[in-house]
N, C-alpha and C positions, 0 to 999 in steps of 0.2 A: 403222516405215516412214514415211519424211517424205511430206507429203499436199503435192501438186503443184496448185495452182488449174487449171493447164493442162490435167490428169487430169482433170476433174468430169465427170461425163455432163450433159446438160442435164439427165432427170428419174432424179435420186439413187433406187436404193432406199431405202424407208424400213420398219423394222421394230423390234421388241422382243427383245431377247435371253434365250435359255434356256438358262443352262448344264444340262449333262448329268452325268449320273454324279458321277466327281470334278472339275468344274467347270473340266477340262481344254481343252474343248472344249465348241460349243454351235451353235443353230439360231436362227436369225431369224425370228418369228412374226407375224404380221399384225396388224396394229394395229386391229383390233376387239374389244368389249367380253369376248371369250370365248377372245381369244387362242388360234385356232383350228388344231391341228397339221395338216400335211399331207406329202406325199411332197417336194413342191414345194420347202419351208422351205431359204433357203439355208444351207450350214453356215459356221460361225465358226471358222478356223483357229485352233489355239492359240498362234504367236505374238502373233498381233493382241492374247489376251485377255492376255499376259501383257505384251508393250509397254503398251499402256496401261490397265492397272490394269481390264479390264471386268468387269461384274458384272451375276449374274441384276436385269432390271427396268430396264436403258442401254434407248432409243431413241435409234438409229443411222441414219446417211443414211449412205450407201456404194455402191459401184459391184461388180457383179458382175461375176464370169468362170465359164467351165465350171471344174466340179468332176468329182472323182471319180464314177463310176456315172449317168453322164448327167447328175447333178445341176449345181448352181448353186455356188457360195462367196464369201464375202466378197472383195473383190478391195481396194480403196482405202477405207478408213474418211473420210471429209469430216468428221461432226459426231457428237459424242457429248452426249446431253441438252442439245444447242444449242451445245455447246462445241467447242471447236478439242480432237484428240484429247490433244496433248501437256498442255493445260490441265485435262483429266478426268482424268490419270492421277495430277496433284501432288494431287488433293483427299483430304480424309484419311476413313478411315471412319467409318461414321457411329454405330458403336458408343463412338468414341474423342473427347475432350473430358467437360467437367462438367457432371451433369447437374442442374438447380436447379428451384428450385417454378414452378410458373409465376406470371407475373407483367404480361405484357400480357392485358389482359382483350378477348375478342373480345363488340364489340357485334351483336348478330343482332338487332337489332328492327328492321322496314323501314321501320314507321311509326306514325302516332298508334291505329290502329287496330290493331296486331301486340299482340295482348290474350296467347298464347299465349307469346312470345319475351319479353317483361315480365314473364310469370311468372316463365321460367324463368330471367332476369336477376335476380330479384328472392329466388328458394330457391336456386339452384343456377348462380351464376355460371358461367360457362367460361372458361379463359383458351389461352395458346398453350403447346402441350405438354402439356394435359387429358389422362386418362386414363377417362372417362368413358362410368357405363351409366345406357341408357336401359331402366328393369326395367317390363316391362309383361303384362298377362294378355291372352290373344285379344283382336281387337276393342277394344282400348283406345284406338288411336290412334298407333302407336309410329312408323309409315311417314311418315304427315301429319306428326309432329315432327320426324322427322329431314327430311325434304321443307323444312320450314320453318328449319330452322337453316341446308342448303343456300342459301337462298336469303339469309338476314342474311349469312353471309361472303360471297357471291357481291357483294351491294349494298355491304356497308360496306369490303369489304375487298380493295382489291384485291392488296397485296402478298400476298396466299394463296393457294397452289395449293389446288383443293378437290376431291379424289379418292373414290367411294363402290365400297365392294364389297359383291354381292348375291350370296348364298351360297344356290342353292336356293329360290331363288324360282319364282314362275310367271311363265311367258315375258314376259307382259303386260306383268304388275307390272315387268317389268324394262326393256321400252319406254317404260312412263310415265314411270318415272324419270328413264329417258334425257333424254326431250324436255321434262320441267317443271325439272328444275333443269341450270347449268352445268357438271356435276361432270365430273370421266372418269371414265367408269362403266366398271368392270369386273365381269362378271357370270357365271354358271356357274347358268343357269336347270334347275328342278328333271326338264328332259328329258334332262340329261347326268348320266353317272356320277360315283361318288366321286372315281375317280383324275381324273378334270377341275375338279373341285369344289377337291380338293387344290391343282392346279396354279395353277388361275388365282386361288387365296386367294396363295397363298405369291406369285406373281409381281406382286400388287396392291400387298400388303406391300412389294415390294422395291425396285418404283417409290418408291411414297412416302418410302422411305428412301435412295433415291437421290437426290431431290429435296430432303430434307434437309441431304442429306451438299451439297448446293451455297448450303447458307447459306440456302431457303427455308424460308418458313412455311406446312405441310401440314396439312390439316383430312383426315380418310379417318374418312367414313361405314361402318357397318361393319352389316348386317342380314342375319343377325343371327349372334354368338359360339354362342346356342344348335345354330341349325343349324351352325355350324361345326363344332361339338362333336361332332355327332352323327355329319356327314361324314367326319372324322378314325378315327370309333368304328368305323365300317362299313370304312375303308380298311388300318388292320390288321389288321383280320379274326382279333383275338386274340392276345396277347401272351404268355399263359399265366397273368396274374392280373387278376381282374375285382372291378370295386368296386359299392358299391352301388345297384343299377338296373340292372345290364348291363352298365354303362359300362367300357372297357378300360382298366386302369392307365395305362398310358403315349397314352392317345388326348388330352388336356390337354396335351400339351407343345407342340404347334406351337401350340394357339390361344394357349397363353398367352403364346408367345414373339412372335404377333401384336401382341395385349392390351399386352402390355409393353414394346413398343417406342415405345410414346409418350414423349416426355422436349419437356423444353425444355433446352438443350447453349448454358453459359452463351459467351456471343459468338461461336454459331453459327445453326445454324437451329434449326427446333421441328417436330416431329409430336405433331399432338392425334388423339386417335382416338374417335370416341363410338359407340358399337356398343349393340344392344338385345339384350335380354336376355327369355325368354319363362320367365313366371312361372305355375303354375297353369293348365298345360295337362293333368293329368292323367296326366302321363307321369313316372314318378320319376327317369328319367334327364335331364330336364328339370330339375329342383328340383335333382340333383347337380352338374350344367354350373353352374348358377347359384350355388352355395355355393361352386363352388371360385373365381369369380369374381369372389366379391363384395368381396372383400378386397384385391384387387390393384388395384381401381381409387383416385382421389381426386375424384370425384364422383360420384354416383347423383341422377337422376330418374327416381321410381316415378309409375308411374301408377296409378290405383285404378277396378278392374272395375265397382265401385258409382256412384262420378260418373260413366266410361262410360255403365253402364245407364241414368241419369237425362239421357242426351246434354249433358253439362256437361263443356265443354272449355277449355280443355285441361284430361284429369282426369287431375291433377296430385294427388300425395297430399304435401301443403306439407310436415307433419310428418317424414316419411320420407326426406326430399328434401333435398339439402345438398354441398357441395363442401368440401374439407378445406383449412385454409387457407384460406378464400375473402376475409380480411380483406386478402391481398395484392391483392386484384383488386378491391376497393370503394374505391371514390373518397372523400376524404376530404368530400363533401357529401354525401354518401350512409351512412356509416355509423349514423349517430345513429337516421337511418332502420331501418335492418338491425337494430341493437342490437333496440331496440321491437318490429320484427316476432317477432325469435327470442326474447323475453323470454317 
């Protein structure tokens, strides 16, 4: 459908796309952090999604009309992720190109006094396209970190989109968020169900990847893989083979396909992802989330219960702590340095 300047309403709707089922067809959700369904949600005709290439996690400005059943429907598409429609549709997906180490190193220290973001510049560099857990015990600090890395990409960096998703949090905790760092927060607070919990992980995900697939460079906070793991575990509700802790066979495939969708896509964009990880809560399906994750990433920062208890922060456990590769992201005045430290 050619989009007519002439067409525009003055005030476009604006919404987030959900495809449905076989991804034939979809609804337009509200652009709050919880991506909130309702009867209301306009629907997305299937030619639209198949003229121009749309995909779960597009924000859309578009003009409505009555639809079917009283409802609402897409009517004129204006803007896809900011773009003219016919320009979203040439873009290629974001699973396709080379995927390479990373190699721009993202600075988060905000200043002489950022003691926390020096460290972990210092054990566990980050670069763009990171795969990176933050492994921590209760009470360690893991929020206040990731809080603190939000705010180095938000200062140093502004070619970065910086996106966080909170899985099962307390409502609070999820307010705070909002209003201390610049992220788009997307959140699924722990008074909503699993199948919400589900939805708004996988539609966070597919933003970020949508903002990729346009050549940017995406940071997504991620707190935490554990409880995602868990949400996942509860939303199958059984598979027919369970591993040990409880945990459902097949409940690990979406987080990891989460997890794993960070890449740096050589002469494209990059998705970093740094997600926490809960270590030593007493719960053995906790200890199994964590094992099958530990592997898949190319950075870990552990935190240590013990510097905790002694309120010595960031507590950081230097030893356990470390990025793979990370010789691609140290500055050649800076290595000799590094060398000494890891000697």
């Amino acid at each position: 459908m050619s989009q007519d300047d002439s067409s525009q309403q003055d005030d476009p709707f604006r919404g987030m796309l959900e495809l449905i089922g076989d991804k034939k067809f979809g609804f337009m959700r509200q652009l709050q952090p919880d991506l909130p369904k309702t009867d209301d949600d306009p629907f997305m005709p299937p030619p639209h999604i198949r003229k121009f290439n749309l995909r779960d996690g597009v924000e859309i400005e578009s003009s409505l009309k009555p639809g079917r059943k009283d409802g609402m429907q897409v009517d004129w598409i204006y803007k896809v992720m900011g773009m003219e429609p016919q320009e979203w549709a040439e873009l290629e997906d974001f699973d396709g190109g080379d995927i390479i180490y990373p190699e721009d190193k993202l600075n988060l220290i905000t200043g002489p006094d950022d003691v926390d973001m020096r460290v972990v510049d210092l054990v566990a560099p980050l670069g763009k396209g990171q795969r990176a857990l933050i492994v921590s015990p209760p009470r360690a600090g893991k929020t206040v970190l990731l809080k603190k890395i939000a705010a180095g990409v938000t200062q140093n960096h502004d070619e970065v989109d910086l996106v966080a998703l909170l899985v099962d949090e307390r409502p609070e905790e999820v307010t705070d968020f909002r209003r201390s760092t610049e992220a788009r927060v997307f959140a699924s607070s722990n008074d909503r169900g699993e199948d919400n919990h589900v939805r708004v992980s996988t539609m966070a995900l597919e933003y970020a990847r949508r903002r990729g697939e346009m050549g940017r460079d995406v940071v997504l906070l991620l707190d935490s893989i554990t409880r995602l793991g868990r949400t996942f575990n509860l939303f199958l509700g059984g598979s027919g083979r369970t591993l040990s802790g409880g945990l459902d066979a097949k409940a690990l495939q979406q987080p990891r396909k989460i997890f794993g969708s960070a890449r740096n896509i050589e002469g494209g964009g990059s998705l970093t992802i740094v997600a926490t990880a809960l270590i030593e809560t007493g719960s053995k399906m906790d200890d199994v989330i964590f094992e099958e994750f530990k592997g898949t990433g190319n950075s870990e920062i552990v935190l240590d219960r013990e510097l905790a208890n002694k309120r010595i922060y960031p507590a950081i456990n230097v030893r356990d702590s470390g990025t793979r590769n990370e010789e691609r992201l140290i500055g050649d005045g800076l290595k000799k340095h590094h060398q000494l430290f890891r000697a």
